[in-house]
C-alpha positions in Angstrom: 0.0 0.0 0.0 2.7 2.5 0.9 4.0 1.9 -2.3 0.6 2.7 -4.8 1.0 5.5 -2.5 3.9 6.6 -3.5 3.5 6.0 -7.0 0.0 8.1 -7.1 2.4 11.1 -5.2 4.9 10.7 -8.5 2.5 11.6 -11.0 0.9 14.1 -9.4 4.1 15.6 -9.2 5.2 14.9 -13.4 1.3 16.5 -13.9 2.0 19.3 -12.4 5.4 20.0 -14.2 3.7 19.1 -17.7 1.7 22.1 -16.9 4.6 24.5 -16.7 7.1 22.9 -18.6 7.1 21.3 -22.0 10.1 18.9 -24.2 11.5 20.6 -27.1 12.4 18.9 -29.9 16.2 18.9 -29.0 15.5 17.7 -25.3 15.7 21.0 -24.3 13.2 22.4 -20.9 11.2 25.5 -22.3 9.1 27.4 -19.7 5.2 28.0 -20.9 3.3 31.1 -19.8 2.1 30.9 -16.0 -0.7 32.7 -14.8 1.9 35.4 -13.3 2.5 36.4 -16.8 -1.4 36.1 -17.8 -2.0 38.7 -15.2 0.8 41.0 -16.5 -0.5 41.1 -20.2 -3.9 41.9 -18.4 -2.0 45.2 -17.1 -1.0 45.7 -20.8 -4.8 45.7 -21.9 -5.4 48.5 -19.5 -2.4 50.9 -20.3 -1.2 50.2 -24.1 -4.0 48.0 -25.1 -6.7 49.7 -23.1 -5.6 53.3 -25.2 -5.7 51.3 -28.3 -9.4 51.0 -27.6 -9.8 53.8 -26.4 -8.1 55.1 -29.7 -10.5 53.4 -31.8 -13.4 54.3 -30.6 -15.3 57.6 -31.1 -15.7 59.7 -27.8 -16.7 62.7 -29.8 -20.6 63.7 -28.4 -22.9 63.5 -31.4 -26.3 65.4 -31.6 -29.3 63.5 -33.1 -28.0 64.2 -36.3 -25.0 62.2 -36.1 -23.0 65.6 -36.6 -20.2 65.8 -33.8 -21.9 68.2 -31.1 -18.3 69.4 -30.2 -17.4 70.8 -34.0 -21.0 72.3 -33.4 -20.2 74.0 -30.3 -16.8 75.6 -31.9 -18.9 76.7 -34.8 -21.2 78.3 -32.1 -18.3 79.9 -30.2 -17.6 81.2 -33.3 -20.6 82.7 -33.6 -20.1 84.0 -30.2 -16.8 86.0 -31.0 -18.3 87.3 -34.0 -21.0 89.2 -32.3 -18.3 90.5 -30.0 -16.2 91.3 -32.6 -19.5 93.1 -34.4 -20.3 95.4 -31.9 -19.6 99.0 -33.1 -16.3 99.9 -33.1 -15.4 103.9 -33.2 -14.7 105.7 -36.2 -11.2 105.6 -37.8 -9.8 108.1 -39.5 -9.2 106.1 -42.8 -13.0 106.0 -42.8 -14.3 109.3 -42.2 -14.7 112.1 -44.4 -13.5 114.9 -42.7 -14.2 118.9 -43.8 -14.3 122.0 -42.2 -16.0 125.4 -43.1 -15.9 128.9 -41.7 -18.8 129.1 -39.3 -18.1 133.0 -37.8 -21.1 135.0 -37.2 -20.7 138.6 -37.7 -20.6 141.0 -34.8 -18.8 137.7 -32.9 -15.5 138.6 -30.6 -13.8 135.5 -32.1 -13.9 133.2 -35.3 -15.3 130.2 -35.3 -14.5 127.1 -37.7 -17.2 124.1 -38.1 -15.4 120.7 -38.4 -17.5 117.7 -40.1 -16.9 114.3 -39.5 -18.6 111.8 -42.0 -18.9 108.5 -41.9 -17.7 107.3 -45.2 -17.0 103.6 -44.1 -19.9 100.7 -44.6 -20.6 100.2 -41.0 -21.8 101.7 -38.1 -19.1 103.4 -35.8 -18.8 105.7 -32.7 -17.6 109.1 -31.9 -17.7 110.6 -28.7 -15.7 113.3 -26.5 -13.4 115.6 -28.5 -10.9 115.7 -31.3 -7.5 116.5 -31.5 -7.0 120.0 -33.4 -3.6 121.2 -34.6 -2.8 124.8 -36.4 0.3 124.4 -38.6 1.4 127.9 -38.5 4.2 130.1 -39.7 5.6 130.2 -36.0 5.2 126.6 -35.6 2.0 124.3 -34.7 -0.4 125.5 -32.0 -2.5 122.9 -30.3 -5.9 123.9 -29.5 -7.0 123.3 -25.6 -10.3 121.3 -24.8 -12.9 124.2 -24.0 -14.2 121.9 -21.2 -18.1 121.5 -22.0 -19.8 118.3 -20.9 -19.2 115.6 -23.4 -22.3 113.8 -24.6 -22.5 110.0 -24.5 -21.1 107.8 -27.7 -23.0 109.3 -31.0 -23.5 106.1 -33.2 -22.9 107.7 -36.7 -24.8 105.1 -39.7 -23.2 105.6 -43.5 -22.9 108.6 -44.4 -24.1 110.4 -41.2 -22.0 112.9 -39.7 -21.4 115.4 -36.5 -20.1 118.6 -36.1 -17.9 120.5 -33.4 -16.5 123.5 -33.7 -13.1 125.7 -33.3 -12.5 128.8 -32.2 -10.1 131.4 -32.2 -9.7 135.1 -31.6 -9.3 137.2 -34.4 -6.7 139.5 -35.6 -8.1 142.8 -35.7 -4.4 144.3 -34.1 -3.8 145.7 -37.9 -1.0 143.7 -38.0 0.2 140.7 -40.0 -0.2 138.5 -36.8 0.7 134.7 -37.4 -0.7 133.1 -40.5 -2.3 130.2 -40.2 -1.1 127.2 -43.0 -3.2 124.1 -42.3 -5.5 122.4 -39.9 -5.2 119.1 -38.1 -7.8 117.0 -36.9 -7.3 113.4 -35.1 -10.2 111.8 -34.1 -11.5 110.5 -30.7 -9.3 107.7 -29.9 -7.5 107.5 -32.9 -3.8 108.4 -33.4 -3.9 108.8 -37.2 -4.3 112.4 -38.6 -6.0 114.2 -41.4 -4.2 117.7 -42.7 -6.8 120.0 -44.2 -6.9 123.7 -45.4 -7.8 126.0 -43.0 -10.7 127.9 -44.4 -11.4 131.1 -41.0 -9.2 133.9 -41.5 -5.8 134.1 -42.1 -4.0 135.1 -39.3 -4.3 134.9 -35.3 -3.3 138.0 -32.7 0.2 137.7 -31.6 -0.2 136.5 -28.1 2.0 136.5 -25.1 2.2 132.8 -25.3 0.4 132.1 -22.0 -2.1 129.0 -23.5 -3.2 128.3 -26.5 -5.6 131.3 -27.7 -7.4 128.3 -29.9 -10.6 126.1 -28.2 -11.9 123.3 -29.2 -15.7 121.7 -28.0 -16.6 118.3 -28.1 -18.3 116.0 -30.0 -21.6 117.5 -31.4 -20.9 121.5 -30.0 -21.7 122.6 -33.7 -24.3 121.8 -35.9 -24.0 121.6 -39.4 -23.3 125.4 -41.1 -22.5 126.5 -37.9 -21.9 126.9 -34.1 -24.3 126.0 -31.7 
């Protein structure tokens, strides 16, 4: 009995080797795959071969019309910026039509010049506050100073609307040559592009003492058109 016992012990023993171990055809031992090694490729699935699905398959939310909701919603976004992007924008200087007449009223202490701004662009821009007015001169260029009226809000001009302010300046009546005025310089609100024009009010200013600019300028609307307010 001890023997049968034995022997049953053996082959439980060769059994369980054939399961790990198998004869090549030159005698040789070769190792086949345990279930250590099972569980490894199992790890593989999750990281390389779980990507590869993941790869392969379409995450991309879809509306009900099988289009791809996200190219939708960049299309949307789009939309978005664009409204942003079309609200109205002030008025450059490339785009305005800008002229300027002589507006003084006789019997009035000083001369007064009407400066038009027209929108000449295709869209909708704004003005507001005041302009930037230079007087090229024969003694150099003389900045005009803000006369310091209340500004009105934004003025949305449309095509080929326009607004007025005006400049003034005192007027030579010394009976002298004074300083002759050679051209007129108007930047717009906000802009730092200029537009040289003639200056059509009289030809000369007072010689002053040089203590601030004898010129004024009024904001945005301070003249309406032909005239001063």
């Amino acid at each position: 009995m001890r023997v049968r016992k034995l022997t049953f012990a053996a082959l439980a023993v060769v059994a369980g080797l054939s399961l790990t171990a198998c004869q090549t055809d030159d005698g040789t031992m070769e190792s086949a795959p345990s279930s250590a090694s099972a569980g490894s490729s199992s790890d593989g699935g999750s990281g390389s071969g779980g990507s590869d699905q993941g790869a392969g398959k379409d995450t991309t939310a879809k509306d009900s019309t099988g289009e791809n909701a996200g190219d939708q919603g960049a299309v949307a976004g789009a939309g978005s910026d664009s409204g942003k992007n079309g609200e109205i924008g002030m008025c450059l200087t490339d785009e305005l039509d800008i002229t300027a007449t002589d507006s003084t009223i006789d019997g009035d202490g000083e001369g007064t010049v009407a400066v038009e701004l027209r929108n000449g662009g295709e869209q909708d821009c704004t003005l507001s506050a005041y302009a930037g007015i230079d007087l090229k001169t024969n003694a150099g260029t003389i900045s005009a100073e803000r006369t310091g009226q209340e500004t009105a809000d934004s003025s949305i001009l449309k095509p080929g609307e326009s607004t007025f302010f005006g400049v003034t300046y005192p007027l030579n009546d010394t009976g002298g040559s004074g300083v002759r005025i050679t051209a007129l310089v108007v930047t717009p609100p906000d802009e730092t592009k200029s537009f040289q024009l003639e200056w059509p009010g009289a030809a000369s200013l007072p010689v002053t003492d040089g203590s601030g600019s004898p010129v004024k300028v009024g904001p945005m609307g301070s003249a309406g058109q032909g005239g001063a307010n």
